[in-house]
N, C-alpha and C positions, 0 to 999 in steps of 0.2 A: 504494500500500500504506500501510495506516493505522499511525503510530506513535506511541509516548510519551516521543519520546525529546524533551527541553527541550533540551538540549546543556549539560547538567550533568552530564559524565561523572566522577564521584567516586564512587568504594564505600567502603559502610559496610562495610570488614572487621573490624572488631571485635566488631560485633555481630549484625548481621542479613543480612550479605551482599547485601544491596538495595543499590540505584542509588540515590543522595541525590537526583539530579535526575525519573525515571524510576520506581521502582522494580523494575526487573527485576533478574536475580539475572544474571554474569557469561555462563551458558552462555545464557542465555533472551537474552541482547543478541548475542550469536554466531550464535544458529541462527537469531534473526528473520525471515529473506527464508525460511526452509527450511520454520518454521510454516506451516498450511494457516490458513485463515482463521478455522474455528474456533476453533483451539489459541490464536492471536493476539485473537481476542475475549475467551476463556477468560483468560486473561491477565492482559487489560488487566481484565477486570472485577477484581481478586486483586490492584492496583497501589493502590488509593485505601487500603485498610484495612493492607496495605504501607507504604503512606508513612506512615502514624502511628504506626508502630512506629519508625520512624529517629529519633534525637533528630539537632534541626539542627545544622551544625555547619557554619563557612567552608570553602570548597572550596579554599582555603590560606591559608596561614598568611600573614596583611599584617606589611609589612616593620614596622610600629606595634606588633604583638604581640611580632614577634620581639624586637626593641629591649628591651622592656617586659620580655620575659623573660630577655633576659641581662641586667638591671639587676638583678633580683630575687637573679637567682644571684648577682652579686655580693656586694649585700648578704648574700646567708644564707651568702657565703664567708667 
């Protein structure tokens, strides 16, 4: 069975509810095996014009950001 999944499992919930890695939306990565082959072609064609709607973004936060951001706070405390 054909997939798109990267193993970039991160959602955009803030804004488009797509898959950062993927594009598919929460219940479209649940019911995958359940799609007929069509529905999962259908899909995947609706995943490329998907992903350019995602702004990028780290799939977490590196221990270098984090640092970087309680530095900040302090200073602006």
């Amino acid at each position: 069975m054909e997939s798109p999944c990267i193993l970039v499992c991160a959602m955009d919930d803030d804004k488009t509810g797509y898959c950062f890695g993927c594009g598919r939306t929460r219940d479209e990565i649940a019911q995958w095996i359940a799609y007929s082959d069509a529905e999962r072609r259908s899909i995947m064609q609706a995943l490329p014009a998907r992903l350019e709607t995602i702004e990028r973004k780290p799939r977490r936060e590196t221990r270098r950001r984090r640092l970087a951001r309680g530095k900040d706070n302090v200073l602006e405390g």
